[in-house]
C-alpha positions in Angstrom: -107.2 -93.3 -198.3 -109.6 -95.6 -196.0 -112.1 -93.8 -194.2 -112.9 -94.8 -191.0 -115.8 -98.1 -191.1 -116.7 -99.6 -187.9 -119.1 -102.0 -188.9 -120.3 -104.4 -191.3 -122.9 -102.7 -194.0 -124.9 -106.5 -194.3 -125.1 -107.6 -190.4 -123.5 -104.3 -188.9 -121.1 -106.5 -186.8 -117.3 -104.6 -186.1 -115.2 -104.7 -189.2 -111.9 -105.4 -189.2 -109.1 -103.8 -191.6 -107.0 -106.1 -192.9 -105.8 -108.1 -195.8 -108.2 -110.8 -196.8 -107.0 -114.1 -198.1 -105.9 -114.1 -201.7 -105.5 -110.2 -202.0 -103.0 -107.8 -201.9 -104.8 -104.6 -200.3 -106.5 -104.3 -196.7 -110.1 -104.1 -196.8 -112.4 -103.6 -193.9 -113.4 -107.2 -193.5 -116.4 -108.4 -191.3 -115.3 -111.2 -189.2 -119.1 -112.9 -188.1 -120.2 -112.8 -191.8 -117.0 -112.5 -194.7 -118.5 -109.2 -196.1 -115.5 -107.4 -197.4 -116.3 -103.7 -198.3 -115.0 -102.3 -201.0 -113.8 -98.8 -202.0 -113.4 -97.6 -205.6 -112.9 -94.5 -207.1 -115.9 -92.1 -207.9 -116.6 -91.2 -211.6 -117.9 -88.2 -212.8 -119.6 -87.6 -216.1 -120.0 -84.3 -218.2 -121.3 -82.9 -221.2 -119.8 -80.1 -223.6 -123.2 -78.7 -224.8 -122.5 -77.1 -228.1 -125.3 -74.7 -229.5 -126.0 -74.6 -233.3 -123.9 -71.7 -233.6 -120.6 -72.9 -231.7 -121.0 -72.0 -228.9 -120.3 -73.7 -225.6 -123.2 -73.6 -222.6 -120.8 -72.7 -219.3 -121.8 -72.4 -216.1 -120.6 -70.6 -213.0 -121.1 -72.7 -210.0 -123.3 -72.2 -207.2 -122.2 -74.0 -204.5 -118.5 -75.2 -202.9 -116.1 -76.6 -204.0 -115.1 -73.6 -206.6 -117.9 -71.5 -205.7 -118.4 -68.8 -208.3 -115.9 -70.4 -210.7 -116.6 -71.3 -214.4 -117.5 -75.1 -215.2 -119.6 -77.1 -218.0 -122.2 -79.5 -217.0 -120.3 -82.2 -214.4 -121.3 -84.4 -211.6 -121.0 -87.6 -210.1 -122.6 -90.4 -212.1 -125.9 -92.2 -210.1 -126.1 -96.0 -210.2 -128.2 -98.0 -212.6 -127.0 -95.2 -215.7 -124.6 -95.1 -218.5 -122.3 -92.4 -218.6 -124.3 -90.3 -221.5 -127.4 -90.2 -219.2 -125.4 -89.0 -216.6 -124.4 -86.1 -218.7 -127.5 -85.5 -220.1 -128.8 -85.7 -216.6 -126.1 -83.3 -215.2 -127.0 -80.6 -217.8 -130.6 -80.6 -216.9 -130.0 -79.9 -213.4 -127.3 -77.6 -213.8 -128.1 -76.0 -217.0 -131.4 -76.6 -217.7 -130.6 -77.6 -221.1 -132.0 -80.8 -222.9 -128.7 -81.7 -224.7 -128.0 -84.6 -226.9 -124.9 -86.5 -225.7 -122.3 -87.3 -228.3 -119.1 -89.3 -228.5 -116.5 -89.8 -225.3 -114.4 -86.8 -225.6 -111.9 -87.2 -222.5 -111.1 -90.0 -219.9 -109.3 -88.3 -216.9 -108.2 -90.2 -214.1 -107.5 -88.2 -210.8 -105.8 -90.9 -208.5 -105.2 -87.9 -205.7 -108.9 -87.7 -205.4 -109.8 -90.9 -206.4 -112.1 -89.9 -209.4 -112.5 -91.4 -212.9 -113.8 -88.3 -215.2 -115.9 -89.4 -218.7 -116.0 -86.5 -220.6 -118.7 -86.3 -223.7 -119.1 -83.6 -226.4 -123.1 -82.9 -227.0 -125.8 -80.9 -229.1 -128.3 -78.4 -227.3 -131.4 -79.5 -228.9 -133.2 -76.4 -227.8 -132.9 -72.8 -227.2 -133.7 -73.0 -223.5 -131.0 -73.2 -220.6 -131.0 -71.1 -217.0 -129.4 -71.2 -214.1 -130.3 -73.6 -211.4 -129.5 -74.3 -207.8 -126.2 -75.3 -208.7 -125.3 -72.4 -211.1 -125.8 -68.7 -210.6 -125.0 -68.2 -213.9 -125.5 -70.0 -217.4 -123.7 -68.8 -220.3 -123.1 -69.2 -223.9 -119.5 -68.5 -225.1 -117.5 -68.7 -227.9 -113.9 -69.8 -227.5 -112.5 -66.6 -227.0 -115.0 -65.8 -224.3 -114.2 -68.3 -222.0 -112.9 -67.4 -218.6 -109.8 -69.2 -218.6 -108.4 -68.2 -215.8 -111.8 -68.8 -213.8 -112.0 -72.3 -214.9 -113.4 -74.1 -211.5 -110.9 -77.3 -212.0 -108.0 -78.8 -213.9 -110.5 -81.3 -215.5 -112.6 -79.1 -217.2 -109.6 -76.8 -218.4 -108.2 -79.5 -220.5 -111.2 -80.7 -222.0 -111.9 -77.7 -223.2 -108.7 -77.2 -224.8 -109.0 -80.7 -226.3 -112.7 -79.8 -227.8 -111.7 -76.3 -229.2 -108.2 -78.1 -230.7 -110.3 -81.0 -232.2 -113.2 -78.3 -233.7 -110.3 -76.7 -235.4 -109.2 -79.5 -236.7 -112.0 -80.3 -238.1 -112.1 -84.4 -236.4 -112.4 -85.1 -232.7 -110.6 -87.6 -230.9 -111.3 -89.4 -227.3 -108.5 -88.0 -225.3 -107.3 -90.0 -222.1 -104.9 -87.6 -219.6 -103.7 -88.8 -216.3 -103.5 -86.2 -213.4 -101.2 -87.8 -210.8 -100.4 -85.0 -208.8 -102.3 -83.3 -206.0 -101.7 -79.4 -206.8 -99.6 -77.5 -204.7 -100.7 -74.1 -203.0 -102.0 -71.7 -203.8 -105.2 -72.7 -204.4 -106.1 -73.3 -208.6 -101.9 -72.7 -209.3 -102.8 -75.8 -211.5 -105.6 -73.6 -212.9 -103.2 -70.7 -214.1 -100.1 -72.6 -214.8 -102.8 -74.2 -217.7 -103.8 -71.6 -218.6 -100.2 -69.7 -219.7 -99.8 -72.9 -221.9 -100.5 -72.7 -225.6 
């Protein structure tokens, strides 16, 4: 939970890990100057790019983790954006797709990994996607095309479900899904035990 920090990010002094006064967690806390340095969760922001014709843009990642599993548009949001730019960000350099970024479509907290995820649904507003450094493949599906079963990560699994469920029913919802637990071996069992669910 508390990777190792020896010294003080403002005047690089030793840190110390403890509680500071009026908290209730240890921090690394610099004793010369009071910096305390903070760890918070990471959030990651994604787009469901949705072509005229229903389809879904997928792509099949290029580099680790899940390296040659199936994933839409996703990364780690950058400072100083909101979270649609970072999805409309993240399909440009995955996808090479310009996509206009809807509504909030899922908020998943991962606690085990200490990620938020920020989910959006979105419109291609062009023709023209590829692959990319990141994907080896780029892909439009329709619902019963995609891989289930070679779905890089939990997160991505359900909000597709929750975007195919809501197109059906004709309204979409923002979804919010907590998921607590770190998944036992083998490797993607939360992957396939998903996908066997209606």
């Amino acid at each position: 939970m508390h990777p190792d920090i020896h010294f003080c990010n403002v005047c690089g002094q030793a840190s110390e890990f403890r509680v500071p006064d009026g908290d209730h967690l240890p921090r690394h806390v610099c004793p010369a100057c009071g910096h305390i340095q903070y760890l918070n969760p990471k959030v990651i922001v994604g787009v469901i790019p949705e072509h005229a014709d229903g389809r879904v843009l997928m792509c099949r990642r290029n580099i680790e983790p899940r390296l040659g599993l199936w994933t839409f548009p996703a990364g780690f949001m950058e400072l100083g954006e909101t979270s649609a730019q970072g999805a409309a960000r993240e399909a440009q350099e995955e996808a090479q797709v310009d996509v206009q970024v809807d509504d909030l479509l899922m908020v998943i907290n991962v606690p085990y990994v200490s990620q938020v995820y920020l989910i959006h649904r979105g419109t291609m507003r062009s023709e023209h996607f590829g692959p990319t450094f990141e994907s080896s493949e780029v892909k439009l599906m329709r619902e019963d095309e995609i891989p289930w079963d070679e779905i890089a990560f939990p997160t991505i699994l359900h909000s597709l479900r929750r975007f195919f469920e809501d197109r059906a029913k004709g309204r979409y919802e923002l979804h919010s899904l907590d998921l607590s637990f770190r998944p036992r071996p083998p490797q993607r069992a939360e992957i396939a035990g998903d996908a066997a669910t209606p």
